[in-house]
N, C-alpha and C positions, 0 to 999 in steps of 0.2 A: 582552537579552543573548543570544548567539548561541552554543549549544552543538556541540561538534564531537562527533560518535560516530567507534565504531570499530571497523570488522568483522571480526572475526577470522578468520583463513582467505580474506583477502579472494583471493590468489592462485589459490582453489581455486572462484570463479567461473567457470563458462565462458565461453569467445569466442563461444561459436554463439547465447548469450542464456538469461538466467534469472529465475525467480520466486525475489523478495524478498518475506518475510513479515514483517516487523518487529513485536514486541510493543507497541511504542506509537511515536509520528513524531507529533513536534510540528512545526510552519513550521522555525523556525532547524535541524530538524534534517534537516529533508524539502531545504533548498536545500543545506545541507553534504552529503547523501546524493547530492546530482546535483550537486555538483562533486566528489565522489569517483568517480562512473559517465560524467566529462564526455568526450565522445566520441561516445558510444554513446545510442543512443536510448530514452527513457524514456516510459513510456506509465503511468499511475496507476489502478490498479484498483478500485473500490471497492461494494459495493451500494449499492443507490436507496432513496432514505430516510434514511440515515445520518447522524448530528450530526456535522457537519467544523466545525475553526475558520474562525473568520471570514473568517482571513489566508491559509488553507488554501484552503479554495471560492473567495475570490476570485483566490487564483493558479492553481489547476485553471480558472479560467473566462478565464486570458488566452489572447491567440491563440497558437497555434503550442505550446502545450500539451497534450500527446492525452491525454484520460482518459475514462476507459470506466467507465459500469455496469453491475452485472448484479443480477436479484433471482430469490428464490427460485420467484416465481411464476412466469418466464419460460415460454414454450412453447415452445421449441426450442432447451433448453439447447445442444448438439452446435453451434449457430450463434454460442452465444460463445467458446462453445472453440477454432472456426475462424477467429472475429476473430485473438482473442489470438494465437491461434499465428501470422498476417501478421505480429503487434507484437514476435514474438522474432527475425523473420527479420531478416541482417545485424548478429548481434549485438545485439538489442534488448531491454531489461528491460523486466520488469514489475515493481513495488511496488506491492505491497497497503497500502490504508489502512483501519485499521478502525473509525478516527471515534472520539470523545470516548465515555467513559463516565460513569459517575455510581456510587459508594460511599457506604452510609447504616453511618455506624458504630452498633456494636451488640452486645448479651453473644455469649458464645460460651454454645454448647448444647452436648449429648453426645447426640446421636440413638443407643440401643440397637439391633443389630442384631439380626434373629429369633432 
């Protein structure tokens, strides 16, 4: 089932290109976010390593999709920031993905502070 989001302040995007940070982007929501941005160029941000859904990795691996990694070990961080910044010119987004997580339910505690 295909869920539609909705940004609030979507007018207050700008034309010259921006970072999207979404708190979580599942598929149906990741293709409703790029026909809400349709126009405009989208590039998928994400670190190497990362658990993506199935449906997610395999639409970042079609053609004509540009999605970029970056990881914390990188040596010359200053050279992804130069990619990216190509990927905002002519009005180009970026959306961050931050991959699947994992929740182990469990008591709540009262950690004392000093």
């Amino acid at each position: 089932m295909s869920k539609k989001i909705e940004i609030h302040g979507e007018h207050n995007i700008p034309k010259e290109g921006a970072l999207i940070i979404p708190g979580r982007l599942d598929f149906s929501e990741m293709l409703h976010l790029e026909k809400i941005l349709s126009g405009r160029k989208i590039s998928w941000l994400c670190e190497e390593g990362i658990v993506l859904d199935t449906s997610v990795r395999s639409y970042l691996e079609r053609e004509g999709v540009t999605a970029v990694t970056f990881s914390a070990k990188d040596q010359a961080p200053e050279a992804i920031g130069d990619t990216l910044k190509t990927h905002l010119s002519d009005g180009g987004m970026i959306v961050f993905l931050s991959g699947l997580v994992t929740a182990h339910d469990g008591e709540v505690c009262h950690i004392q502070a000093n």
